[in-house]
C-alpha positions as CSV (number, residue, x, y, z in Angstrom):
1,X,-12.6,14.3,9.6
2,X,-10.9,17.5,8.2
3,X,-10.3,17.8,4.9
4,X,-6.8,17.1,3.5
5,X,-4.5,15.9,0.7
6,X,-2.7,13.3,2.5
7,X,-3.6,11.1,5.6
8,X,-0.6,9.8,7.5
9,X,-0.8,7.5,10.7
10,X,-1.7,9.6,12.9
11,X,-5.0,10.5,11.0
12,X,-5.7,7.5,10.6
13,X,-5.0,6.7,14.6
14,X,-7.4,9.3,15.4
15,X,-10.3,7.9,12.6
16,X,-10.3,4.9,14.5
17,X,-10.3,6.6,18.1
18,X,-13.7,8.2,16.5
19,X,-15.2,4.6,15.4
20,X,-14.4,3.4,19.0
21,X,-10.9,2.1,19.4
22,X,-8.3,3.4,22.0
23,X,-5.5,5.5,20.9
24,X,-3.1,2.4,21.5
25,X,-5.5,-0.5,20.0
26,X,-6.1,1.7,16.4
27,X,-2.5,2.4,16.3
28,X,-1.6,-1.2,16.7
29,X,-4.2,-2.3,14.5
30,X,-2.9,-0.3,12.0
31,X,0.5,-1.5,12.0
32,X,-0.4,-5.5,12.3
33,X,-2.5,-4.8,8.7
34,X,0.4,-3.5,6.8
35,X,2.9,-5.9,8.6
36,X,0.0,-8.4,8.2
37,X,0.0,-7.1,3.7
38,X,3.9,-7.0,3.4
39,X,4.5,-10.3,4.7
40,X,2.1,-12.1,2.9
41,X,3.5,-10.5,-0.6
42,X,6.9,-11.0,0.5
43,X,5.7,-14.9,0.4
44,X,3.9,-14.6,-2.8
45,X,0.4,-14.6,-1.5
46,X,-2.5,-12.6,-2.5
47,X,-4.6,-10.2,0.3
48,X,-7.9,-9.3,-0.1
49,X,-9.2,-6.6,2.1
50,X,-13.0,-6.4,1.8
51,X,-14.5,-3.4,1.2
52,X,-10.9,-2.3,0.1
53,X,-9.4,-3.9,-2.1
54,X,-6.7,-6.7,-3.6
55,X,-2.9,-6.3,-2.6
56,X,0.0,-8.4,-4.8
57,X,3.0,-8.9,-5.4
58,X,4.3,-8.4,-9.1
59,X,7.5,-9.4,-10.8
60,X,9.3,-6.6,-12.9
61,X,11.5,-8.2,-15.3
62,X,15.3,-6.7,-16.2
63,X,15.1,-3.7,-18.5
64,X,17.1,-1.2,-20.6
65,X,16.3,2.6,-19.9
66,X,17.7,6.0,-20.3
67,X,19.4,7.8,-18.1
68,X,17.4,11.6,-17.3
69,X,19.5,13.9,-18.4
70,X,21.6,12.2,-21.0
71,X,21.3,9.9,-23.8
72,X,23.4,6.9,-21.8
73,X,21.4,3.4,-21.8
74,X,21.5,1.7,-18.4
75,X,20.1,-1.4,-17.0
76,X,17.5,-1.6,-14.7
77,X,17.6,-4.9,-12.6
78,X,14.6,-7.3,-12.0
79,X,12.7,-6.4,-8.9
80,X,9.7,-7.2,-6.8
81,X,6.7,-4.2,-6.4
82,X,3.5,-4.4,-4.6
83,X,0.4,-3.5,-6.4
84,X,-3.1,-2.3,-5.5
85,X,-6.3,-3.3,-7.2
86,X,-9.5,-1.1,-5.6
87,X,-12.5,-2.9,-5.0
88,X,-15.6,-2.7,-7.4
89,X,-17.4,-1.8,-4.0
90,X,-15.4,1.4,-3.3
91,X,-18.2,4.4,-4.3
92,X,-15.9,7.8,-4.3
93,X,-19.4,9.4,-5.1
């Protein structure tokens, strides 16, 4: 693996091909887990990817904030964000 500051799909496709998976099996591998994450926050639940970490979905309530740029107050609706939470088993060292 090369070093980079970013790795897209395609990266990832071809980390994959190098563990043993075909081109076409890593690719849709790849797409069934984030379809796999997404859908299960849309529904509230909570993923946990071993090794990896938690995924969630968190509730952002209404807000008041400040447009850049000028001093006019705006309202920033309610919304829906997924978060991230790294495993205590992830060793960057």
């Amino acid at each position: 693996m090369t070093k980079s500051s970013k790795i897209g799909k395609k990266e990832l496709v071809n980390i994959l091909v190098e563990k043993g998976l075909n081109k076409k099996d890593a690719g849709t591998a790849i797409d069934a887990l984030a379809d796999a994450i997404l859908d299960a926050a849309r529904q509230g639940v909570t993923v946990s990817v071993p090794n990896l970490g938690t995924f969630k979905r968190k509730d952002t309530a209404a807000r008041q904030g400040v447009r850049p740029g000028t001093t006019e107050k705006i309202e920033i609706p309610a919304g829906k964000k997924l978060s991230f939470k790294a495993s205590s088993a992830i060793d960057l060292g």
